[in-house]
FIDREN-501162 format. One record per residue (C-alpha): residue in three letters; x, y, z. Coordinates in nm, 3 decimals, padded with zeros to 5 digits, m for minus. Layout:
REM FIDREN-501162
node rest = ALA; x = X; y = Y; z = Z;
...
***
This chain:
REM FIDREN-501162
node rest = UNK; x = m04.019; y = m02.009; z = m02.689;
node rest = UNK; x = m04.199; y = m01.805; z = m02.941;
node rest = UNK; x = m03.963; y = m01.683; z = m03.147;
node rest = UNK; x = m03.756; y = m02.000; z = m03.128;
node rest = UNK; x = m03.937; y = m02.289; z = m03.094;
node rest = UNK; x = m04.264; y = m02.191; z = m03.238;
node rest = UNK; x = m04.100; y = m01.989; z = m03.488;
node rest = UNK; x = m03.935; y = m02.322; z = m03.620;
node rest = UNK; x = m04.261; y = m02.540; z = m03.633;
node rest = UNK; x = m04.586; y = m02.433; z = m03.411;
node rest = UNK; x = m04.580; y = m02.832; z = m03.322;
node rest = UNK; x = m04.231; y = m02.885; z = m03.210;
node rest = UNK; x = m04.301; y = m02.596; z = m03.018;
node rest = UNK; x = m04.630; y = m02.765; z = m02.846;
node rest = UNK; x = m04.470; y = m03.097; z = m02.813;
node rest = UNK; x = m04.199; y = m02.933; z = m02.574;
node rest = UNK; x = m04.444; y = m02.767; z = m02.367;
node rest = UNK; x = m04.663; y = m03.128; z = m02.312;
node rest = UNK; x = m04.326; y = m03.294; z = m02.318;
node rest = UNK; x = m04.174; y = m03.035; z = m02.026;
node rest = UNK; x = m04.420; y = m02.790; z = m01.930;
node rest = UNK; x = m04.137; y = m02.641; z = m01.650;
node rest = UNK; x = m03.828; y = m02.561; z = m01.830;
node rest = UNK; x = m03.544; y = m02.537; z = m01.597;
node rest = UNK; x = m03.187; y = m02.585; z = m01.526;
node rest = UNK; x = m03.103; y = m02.922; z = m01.640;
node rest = UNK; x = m03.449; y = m02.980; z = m01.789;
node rest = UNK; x = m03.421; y = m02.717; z = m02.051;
node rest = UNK; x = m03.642; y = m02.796; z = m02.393;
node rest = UNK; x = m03.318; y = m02.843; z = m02.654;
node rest = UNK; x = m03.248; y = m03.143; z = m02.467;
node rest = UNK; x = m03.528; y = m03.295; z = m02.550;
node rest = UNK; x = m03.420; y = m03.285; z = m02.877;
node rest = UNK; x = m03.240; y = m03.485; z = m03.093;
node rest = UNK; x = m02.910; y = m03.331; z = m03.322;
node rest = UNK; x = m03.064; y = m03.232; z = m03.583;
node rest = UNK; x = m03.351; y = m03.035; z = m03.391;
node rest = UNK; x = m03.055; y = m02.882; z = m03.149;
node rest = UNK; x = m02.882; y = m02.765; z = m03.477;
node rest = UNK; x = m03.221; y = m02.578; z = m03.620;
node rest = UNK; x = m03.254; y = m02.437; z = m03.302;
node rest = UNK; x = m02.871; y = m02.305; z = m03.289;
node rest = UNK; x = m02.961; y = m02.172; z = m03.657;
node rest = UNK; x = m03.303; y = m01.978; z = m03.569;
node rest = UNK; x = m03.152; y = m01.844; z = m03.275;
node rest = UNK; x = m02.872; y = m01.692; z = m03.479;
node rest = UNK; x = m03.137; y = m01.570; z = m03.697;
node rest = UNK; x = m03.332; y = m01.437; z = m03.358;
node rest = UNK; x = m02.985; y = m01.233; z = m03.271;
node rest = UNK; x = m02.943; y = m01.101; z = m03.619;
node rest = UNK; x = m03.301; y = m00.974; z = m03.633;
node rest = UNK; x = m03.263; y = m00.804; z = m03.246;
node rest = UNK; x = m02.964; y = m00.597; z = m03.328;
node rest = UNK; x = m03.120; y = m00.429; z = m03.603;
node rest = UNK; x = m03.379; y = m00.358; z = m03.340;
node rest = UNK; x = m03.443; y = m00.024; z = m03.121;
node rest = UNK; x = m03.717; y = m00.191; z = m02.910;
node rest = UNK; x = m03.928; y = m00.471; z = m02.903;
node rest = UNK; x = m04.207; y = m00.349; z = m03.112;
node rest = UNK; x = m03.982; y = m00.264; z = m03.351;
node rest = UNK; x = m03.807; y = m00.627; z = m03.330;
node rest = UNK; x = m04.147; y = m00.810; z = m03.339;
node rest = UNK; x = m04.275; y = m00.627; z = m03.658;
node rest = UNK; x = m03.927; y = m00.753; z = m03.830;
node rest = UNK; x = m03.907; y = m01.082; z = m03.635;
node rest = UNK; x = m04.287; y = m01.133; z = m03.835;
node rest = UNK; x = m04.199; y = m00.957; z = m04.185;
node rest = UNK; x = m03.853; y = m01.222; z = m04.197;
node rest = UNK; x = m04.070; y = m01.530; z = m04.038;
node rest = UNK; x = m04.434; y = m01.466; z = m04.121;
node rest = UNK; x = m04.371; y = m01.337; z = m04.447;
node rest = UNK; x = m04.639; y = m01.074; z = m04.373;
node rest = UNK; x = m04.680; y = m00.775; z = m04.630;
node rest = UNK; x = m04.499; y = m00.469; z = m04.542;
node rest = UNK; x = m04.692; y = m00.159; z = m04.412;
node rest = UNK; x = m04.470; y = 00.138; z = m04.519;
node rest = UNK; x = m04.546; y = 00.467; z = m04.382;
node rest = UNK; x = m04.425; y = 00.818; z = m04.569;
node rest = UNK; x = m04.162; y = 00.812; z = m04.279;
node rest = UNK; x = m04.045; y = 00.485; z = m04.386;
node rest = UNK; x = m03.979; y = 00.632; z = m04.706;
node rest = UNK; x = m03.729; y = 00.921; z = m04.577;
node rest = UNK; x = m03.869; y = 01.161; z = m04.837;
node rest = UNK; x = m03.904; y = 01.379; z = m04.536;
node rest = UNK; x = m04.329; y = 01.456; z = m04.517;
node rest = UNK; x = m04.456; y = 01.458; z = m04.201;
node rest = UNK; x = m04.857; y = 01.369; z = m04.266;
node rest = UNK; x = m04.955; y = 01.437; z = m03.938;
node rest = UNK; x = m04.855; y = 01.752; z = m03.946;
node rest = UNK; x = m05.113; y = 02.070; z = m04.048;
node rest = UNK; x = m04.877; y = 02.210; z = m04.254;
node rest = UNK; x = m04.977; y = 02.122; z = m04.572;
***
C-alpha cells in the first residue's frame, strides 16, 4: 500500500482504505479503480520491482524507493564514494 498506492497520490491511497478497509481475495483495492488508475498502478509497481532488484535489503530499498519518489537529497558517505577511506577507522 505504501509504496504503491500512497506512493502514487497520499489520497488515492486513503480513499481505498475508507473505501475497503479489508483488502482481500476478490475485494482487492485495484478493483476499485477505474482503467486509468489500474494502469498507474501497473506502472508504479513496475517502478516498485525495478527499484527492489537493485536492492540488498529493505533499508537499502526504502532509502532508494524515497531518493526516486520523494526526491529527497542524497546523503553520501566516503564509502559511497569507493575512494576506499574507512573514517571510522583509527588509522589515520
Amino acid at each position: 500500500m505504501l509504496f504503491v498506492y500512497d506512493a502514487i497520490d497520499g489520497d488515492v491511497g486513503r480513499e481505498l482504505r475508507r473505501k475497503n478497509p479489508n483488502p482481500r481475495f476478490l475485494s482487492n483495492h485495484h478493483q476499485w479503480l477505474k482503467q486509468f488508475g489500474r494502469d498507474k498502478v501497473h506502472d508504479q509497481i513496475e517502478r516498485v520491482i525495478t527499484i527492489m532488484k537493485l536492492c540488498n535489503n529493505m533499508d537499502d530499498f526504502r532509502e532508494k524507493f524515497a531518493r526516486v519518489f520523494k526526491k529527497s537529497p542524497i546523503q553520501l558517505t566516503f564509502d559511497d564514494l569507493g575512494l576506499g577511506w574507512n573514517v571510522n577507522s583509527d588509522e589515520r
